[in-house]
Backbone as CSV, one residue per row, in Angstrom:
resi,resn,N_x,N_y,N_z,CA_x,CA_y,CA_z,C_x,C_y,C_z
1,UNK,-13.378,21.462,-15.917,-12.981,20.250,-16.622,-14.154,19.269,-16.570
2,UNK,-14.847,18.771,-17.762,-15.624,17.571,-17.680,-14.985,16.353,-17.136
3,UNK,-16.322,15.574,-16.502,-15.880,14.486,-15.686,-15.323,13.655,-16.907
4,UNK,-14.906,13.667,-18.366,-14.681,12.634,-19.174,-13.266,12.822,-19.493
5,UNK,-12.860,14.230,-19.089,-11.449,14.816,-19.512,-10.690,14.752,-18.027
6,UNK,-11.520,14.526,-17.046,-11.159,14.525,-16.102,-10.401,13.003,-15.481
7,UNK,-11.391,11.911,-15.925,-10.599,10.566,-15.787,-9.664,10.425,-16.795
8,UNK,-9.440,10.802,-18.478,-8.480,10.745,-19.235,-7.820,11.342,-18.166
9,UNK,-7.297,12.390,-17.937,-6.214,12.885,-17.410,-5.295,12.086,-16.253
10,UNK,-6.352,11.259,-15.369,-5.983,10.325,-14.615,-5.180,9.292,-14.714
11,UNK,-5.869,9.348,-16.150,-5.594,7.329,-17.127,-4.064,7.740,-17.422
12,UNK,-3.800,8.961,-18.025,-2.744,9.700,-18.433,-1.444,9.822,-17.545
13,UNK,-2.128,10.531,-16.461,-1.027,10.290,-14.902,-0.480,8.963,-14.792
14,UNK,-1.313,7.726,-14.416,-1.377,6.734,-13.878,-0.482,6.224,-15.022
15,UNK,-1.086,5.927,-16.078,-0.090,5.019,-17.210,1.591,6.161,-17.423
16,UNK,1.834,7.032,-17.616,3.178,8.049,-17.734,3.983,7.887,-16.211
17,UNK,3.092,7.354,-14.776,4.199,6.475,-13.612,4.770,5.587,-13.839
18,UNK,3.257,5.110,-14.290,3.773,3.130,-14.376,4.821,3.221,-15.281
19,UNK,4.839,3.629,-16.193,6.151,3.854,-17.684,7.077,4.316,-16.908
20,UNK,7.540,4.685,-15.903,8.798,5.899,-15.734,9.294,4.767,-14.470
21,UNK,7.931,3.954,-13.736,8.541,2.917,-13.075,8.759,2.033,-13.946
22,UNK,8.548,1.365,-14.981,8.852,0.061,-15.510,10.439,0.792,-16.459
23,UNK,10.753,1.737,-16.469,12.323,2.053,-17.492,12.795,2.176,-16.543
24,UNK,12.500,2.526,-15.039,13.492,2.208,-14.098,13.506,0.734,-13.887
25,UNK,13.308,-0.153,-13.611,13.085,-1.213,-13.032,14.093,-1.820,-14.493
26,UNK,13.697,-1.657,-15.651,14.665,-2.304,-16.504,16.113,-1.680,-16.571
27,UNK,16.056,-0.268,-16.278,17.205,-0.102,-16.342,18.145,-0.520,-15.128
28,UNK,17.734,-0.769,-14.135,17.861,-0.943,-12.862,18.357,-2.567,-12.449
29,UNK,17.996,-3.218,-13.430,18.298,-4.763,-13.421,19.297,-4.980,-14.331
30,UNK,19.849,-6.141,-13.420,21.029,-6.743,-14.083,20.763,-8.055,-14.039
31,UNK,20.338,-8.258,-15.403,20.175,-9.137,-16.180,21.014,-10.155,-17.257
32,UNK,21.601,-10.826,-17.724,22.207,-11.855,-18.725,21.611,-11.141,-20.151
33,UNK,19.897,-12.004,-19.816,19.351,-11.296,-21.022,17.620,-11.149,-21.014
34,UNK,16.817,-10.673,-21.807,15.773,-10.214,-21.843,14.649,-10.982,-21.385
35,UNK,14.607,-12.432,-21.822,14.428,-13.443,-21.070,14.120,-13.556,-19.455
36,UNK,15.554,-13.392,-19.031,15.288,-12.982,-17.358,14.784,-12.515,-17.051
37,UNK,15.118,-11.096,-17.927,13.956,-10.185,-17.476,12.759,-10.110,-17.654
38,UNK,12.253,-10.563,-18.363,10.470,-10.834,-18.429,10.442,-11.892,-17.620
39,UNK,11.072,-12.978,-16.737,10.841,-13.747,-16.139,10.762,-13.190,-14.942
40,UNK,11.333,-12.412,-14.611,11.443,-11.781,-13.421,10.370,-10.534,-13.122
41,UNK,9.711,-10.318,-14.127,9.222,-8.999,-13.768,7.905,-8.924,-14.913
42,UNK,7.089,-10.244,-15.383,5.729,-9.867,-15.837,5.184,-8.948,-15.852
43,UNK,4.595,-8.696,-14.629,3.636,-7.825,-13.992,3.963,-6.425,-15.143
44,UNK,5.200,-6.088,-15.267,5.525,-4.817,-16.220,5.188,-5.010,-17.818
45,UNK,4.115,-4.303,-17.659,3.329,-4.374,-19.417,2.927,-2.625,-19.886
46,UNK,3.723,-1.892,-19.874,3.251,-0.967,-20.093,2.366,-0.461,-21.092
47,UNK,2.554,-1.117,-22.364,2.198,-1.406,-23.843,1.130,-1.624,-23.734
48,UNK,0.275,-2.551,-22.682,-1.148,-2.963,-22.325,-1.565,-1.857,-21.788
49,UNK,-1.410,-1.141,-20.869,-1.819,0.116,-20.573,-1.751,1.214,-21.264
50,UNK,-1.160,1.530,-22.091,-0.749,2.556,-23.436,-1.814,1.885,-24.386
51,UNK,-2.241,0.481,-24.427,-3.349,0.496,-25.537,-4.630,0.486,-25.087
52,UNK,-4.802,0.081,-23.918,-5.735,0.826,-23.234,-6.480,2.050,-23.025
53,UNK,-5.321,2.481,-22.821,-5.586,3.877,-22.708,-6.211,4.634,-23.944
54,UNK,-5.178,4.490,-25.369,-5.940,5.140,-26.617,-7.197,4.702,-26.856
55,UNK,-8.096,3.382,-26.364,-8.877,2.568,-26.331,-9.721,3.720,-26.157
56,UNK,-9.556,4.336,-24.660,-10.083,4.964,-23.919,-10.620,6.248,-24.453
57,UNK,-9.459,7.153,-24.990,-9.695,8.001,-25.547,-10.273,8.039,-26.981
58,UNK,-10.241,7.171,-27.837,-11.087,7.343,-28.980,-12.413,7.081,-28.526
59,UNK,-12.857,6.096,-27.545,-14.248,5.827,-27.252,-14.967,6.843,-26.630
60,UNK,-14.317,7.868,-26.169,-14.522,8.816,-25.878,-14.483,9.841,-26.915
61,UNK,-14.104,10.137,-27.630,-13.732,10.962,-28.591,-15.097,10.521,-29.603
62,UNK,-15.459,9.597,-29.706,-17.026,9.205,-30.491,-17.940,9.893,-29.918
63,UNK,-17.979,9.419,-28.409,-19.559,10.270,-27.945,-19.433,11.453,-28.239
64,UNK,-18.530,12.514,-28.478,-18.300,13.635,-28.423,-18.643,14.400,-29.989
């Protein structure tokens, strides 16, 4: 495995946790409404890491 397919794969791991922790954590809260819940729990952006990530892989996908 190249070292370039080798950190994608990482980026891949790492962001597909964080996702499987942040649908627990929403599903997991009891909340009123959506509101709360982004008040309560910022830090959960998975969407930023998912665009990141493709970031990642097309810039990679150029040198290639």
């Amino acid at each position: 495995m190249t070292k370039i397919k080798k950190i994608e794969a990482d980026i891949d791991a790492t962001v597909n946790n964080f996702m499987k922790h942040e649908n627990e954590t929403f599903t997991d809260a009891k909340a009123e409404s959506a509101m709360t819940l982004v008040s309560l729990y910022p830090e959960l952006k998975s969407d930023t890491l998912v665009k990141e990530q493709i970031k990642i892989h097309t810039e990679n996908n150029k040198k290639n």
